[in-house]
N, C-alpha and C positions, 0 to 999 in steps of 0.2 A: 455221642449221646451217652455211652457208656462211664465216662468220668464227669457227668454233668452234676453229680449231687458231692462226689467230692469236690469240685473246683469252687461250688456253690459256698460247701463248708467250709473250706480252707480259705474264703473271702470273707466270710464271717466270723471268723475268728481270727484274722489278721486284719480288720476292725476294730476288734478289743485292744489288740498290740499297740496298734496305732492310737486308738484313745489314750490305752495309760501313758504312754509317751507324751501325748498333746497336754493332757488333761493333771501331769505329775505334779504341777500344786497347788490341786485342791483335792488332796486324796481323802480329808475329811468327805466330799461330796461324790468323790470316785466309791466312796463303801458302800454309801445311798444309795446309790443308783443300782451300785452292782446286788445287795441287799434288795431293794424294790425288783428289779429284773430277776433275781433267783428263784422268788415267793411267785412271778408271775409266769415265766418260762418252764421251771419244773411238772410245777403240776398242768400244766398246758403242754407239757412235750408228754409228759406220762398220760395223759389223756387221750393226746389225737393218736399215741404207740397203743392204745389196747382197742381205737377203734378204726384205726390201719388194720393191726391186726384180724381183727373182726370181718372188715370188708375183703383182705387178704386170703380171708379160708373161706370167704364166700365165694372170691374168683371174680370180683365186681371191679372193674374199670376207676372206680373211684377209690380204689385200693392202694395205687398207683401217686394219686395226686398226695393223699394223708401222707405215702409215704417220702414224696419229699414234702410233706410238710412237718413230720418229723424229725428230715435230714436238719433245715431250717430250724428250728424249736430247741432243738440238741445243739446246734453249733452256736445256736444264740446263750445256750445257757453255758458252753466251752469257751464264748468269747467273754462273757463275762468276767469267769472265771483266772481266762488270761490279763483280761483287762487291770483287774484287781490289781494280781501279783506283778505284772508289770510296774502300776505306780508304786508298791510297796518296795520292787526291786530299783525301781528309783532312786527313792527315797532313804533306802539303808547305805546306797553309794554316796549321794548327797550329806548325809551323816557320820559314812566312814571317812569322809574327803576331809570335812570338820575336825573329828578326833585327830586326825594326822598330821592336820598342818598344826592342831594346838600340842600336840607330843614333841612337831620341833622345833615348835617357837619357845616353849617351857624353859629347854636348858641355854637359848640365846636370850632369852628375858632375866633368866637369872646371870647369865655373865656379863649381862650391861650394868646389870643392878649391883653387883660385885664391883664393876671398875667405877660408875659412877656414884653408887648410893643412893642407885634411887630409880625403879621401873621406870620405863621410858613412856612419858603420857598420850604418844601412838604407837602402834606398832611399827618398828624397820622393815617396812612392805619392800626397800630396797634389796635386803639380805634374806627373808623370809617368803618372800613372792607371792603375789594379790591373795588375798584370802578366798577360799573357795564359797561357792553361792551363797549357802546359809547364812554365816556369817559377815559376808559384802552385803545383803539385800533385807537380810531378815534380824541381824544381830550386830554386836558389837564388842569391842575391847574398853575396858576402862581401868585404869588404874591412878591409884593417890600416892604413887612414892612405896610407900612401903606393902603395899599389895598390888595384884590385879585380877582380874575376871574375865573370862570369855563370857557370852550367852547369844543365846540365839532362840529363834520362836519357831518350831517343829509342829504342824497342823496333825502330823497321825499322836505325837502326845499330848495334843490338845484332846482329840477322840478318844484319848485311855482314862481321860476320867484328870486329865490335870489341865493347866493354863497353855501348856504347851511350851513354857521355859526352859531351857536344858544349860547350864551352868558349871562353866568349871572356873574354881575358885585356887587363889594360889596357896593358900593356906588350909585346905582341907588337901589338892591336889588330885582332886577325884571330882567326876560328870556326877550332877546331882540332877534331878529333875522335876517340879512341885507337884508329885504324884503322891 
């Protein structure tokens, strides 16, 4: 009975773990929730903590229950919180996997376009290997011969205020984003 309000916590807050994992893409909707949930757990955990307390220095029986209801209220606002960064920590692996395969497709795209004249109109998935999530499900390659483009559609820079397009171009050579 004695680790009953930690086991309680540590269930609640590997809840959030497990959301952001489930939930990693629609982290636009993962900020929602976890925003709604902050504005409504905080000051409802800070609540029932000064009238826990209260009932605490009275020595009332009911002092007891507020105060796993603050263990609860606290780990709902700690899972949240995990919640978040979990999709976010998702989401920046998902993006660094993107940069990486297009850093070593760059100098294989340019040595095709050296021997033959001319970017190749798919990519050699044979010699460069599947493209990672973003770009298989949400994006694509295109090229006309004498250029080509990655892009891909990214829901948290859709949430920063842009379309959520992120773009590398062979002829600037740099991730642009329409932010």
């Amino acid at each position: 009975m004695k680790y009953l309000k930690h086991v309680l916590s540590l269930v609640i807050v590997s809840v959030g773990v497990i959301q952001g994992v489930i939930l990693q893409n629609d982290l636009f909707g993962d900020y929602l929730w976890t925003l709604e949930g902050l504005a409504i757990f905080v000051p409802l955990s800070l609540l029932i903590g000064l009238v826990a307390l209260g009932f605490v220095l009275a020595r009332r029986r009911i002092g007891k229950i507020l105060s796993y209801s603050l263990v609860i209220s606290c780990s709902c606002v700690a899972s949240l919180v995990v919640f978040e960064m979990t999709g976010g920590l998702i989401d920046r692996w998902k993006v660094d996997a993107v940069e990486n395969y297009v850093a070593r497709a760059v100098p294989l795209l340019d040595q095709i376009k050296q021997k033959e004249g001319a970017y190749p109109p798919e990519l050699p998935v044979d010699r460069l290997g599947e493209p990672p999530e973003l770009l298989r499900n949400y994006g694509s390659y295109d090229a006309n011969g004498s250029t080509f483009k990655f892009e891909y559609l990214n829901e948290p820079a859709e949430w920063a205020g842009g379309e959520g397009l992120i773009e590398f171009d062979s002829a600037t050579r740099k991730w642009m984003d329409d932010r």
